[in-house]
N, C-alpha and C positions, 0 to 999 in steps of 0.2 A: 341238581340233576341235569344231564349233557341232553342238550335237543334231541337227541336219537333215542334214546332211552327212555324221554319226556315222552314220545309218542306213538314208541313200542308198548306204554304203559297205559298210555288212554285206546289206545287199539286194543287192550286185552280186555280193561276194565268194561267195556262197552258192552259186552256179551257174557251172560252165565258161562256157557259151552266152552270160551274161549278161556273163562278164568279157567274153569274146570280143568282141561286141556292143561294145560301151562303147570299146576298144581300136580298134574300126576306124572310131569317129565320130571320128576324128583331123581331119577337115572334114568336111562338111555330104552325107550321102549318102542315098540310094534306099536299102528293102529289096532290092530287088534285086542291087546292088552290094555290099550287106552279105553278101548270100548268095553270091556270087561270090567274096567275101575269106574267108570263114568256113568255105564247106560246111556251112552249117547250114540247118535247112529252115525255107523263107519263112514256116511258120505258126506257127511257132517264133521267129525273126524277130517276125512282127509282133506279136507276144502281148505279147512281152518289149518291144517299141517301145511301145508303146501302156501298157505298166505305168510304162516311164523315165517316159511322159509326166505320167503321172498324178503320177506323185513329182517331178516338175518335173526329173527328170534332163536330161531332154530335149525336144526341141522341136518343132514341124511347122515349116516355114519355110513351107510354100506349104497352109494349110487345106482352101482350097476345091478344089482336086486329089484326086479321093479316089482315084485309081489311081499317081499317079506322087507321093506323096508326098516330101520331101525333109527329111530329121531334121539336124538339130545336138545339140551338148549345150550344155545351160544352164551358165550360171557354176556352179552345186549338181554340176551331174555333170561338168563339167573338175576343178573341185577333188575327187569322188570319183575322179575316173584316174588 
């Protein structure tokens, strides 16, 4: 396993919320429909979205939407799932 991936994958595993998260980008979703699959709270939600991003787990597909965002995971965070 490549160092990046090594630590994309102890960053998820760390957190219920975060596995949880990660498990339901199964395709390209809304927080909101994260929150709908999960029971987790949207600020919670987007803390942890917004951290994927930064680690390249994850992705925005649509940027300039700042309300209806729509996340994937990167190849780095498929191969962490």
């Amino acid at each position: 396993m490549r160092k990046e991936v090594k630590e994309g994958y102890i960053w998820v595993i760390s957190g219920k919320q975060r596995i949880a998260i990660t498990k339901a980008l199964n395709k390209p979703l809304t927080a909101s429909l994260i929150k709908k699959r999960t029971n987790i709270k949207i600020s919670n939600i987007s803390d942890i979205l917004r951290e994927m991003v930064r680690l390249k787990l994850a992705k925005v597909l649509n940027p300039k939407d700042k309300r209806n965002r729509v996340y994937s995971l990167t190849r780095k965070g498929e191969s962490v799932k």
